[in-house]
N, C-alpha and C positions, 0 to 999 in steps of 0.2 A: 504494500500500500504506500507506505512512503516511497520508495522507487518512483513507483509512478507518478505520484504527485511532484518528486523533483525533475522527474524529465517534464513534466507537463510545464513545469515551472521555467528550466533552462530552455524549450521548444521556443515559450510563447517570448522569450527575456532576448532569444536569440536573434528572434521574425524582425524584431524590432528595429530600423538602421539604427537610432542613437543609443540604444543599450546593446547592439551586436559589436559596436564601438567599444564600449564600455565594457561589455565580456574578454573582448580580444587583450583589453590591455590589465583587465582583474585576475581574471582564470587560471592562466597557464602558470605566472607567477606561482600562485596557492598551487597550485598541479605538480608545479617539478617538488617544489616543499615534502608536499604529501607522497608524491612517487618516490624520492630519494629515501626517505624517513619508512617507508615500509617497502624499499626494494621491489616498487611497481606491482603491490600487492592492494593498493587504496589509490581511487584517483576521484576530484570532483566529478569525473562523468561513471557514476553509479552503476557496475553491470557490464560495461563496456572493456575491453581489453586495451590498458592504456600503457605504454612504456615510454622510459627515457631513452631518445635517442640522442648518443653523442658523437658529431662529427668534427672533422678538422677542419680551417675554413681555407679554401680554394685560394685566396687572396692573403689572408691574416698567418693563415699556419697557426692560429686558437681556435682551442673547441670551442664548438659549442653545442650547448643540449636542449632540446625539445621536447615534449610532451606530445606525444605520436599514437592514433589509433592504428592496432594492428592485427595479426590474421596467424595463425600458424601453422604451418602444412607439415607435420610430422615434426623433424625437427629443424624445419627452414622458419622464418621469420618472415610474411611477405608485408611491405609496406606501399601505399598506393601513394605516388607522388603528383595528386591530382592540384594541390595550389588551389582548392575553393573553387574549381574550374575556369580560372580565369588560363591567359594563353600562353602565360610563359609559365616555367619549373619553377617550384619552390626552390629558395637557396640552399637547402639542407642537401636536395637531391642534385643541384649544383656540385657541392661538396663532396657530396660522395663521387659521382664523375672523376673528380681529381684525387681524390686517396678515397680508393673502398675498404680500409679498414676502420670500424665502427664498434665503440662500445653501445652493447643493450641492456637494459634492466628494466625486465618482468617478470613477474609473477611470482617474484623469491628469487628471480637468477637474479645474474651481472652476468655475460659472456661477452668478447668479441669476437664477430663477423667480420667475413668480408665480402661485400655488398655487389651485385651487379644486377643490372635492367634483365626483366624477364622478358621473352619472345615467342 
C-alpha cells in the first residue's frame, strides 16, 4: 500500500515541468546517499532495481557516479543508455565509450565491469 501511494506520489511530482525540475536536482543526491549506505540494497524509487554506476570521465579522467535503473540477465548487468529520449547519449554512456571499465553497486554487491554496447 504505501509502495503504491509513493509511486502515485513520485508519477504525478514527476508529470509536473517545475517539480520534474525540482526532482532532477532533489532525488539523485538522496539516491546515491541511500544507494552507497546500503550497497544499492534501498533507493528513493521503491521496488525498482536501482545501482550506482561509476565511471571515469572521457574529458576529466574523475569518476563519476550515478544513480542508474537497471536489468540483469544472468550475470550481465544491462543498462539502457536512452538520455530521457532526447537525441544525443547521456554523458555517462559517453564515458564508458572511452574506458569501459566500470564500478557497480547493487543489491549487496560492489563488482567491476567492463562495459560495451549491445547488438
Amino acid at each position: 500500500m504505501i509502495k503504491k501511494l509513493w509511486f502515485r506520489f513520485v508519477e504525478g511530482f514527476a508529470a509536473n515541468p517545475v517539480s520534474s525540475k525540482l526532482f532532477d536536482w532533489f532525488i539523485p543526491p538522496i539516491d546515491r546517499i541511500l544507494l552507497r549506505l546500503s550497497k544499492g540494497r534501498y533507493s528513493v524509487a521503491l521496488g525498482k532495481p536501482i545501482g550506482l554506476l561509476t565511471t571515469t570521465g572521457r574529458k576529466s579522467g574523475l569518476e563519476h557516479t550515478i544513480p542508474i535503473l537497471y536489468a540483469s540477465n544472468g550475470e550481465e548487468i544491462v543498462l539502457v543508455a536512452s538520455n530521457y529520449g532526447k537525441t544525443h547519449h547521456p554523458a555517462w554512456y559517453l564515458n564508458l565509450t572511452a574506458n569501459p571499465e566500470v564500478k557497480f553497486v547493487y543489491a549487496g554487491h560492489e563488482d567491476t565491469f567492463i562495459a560495451r554496447t549491445a547488438r
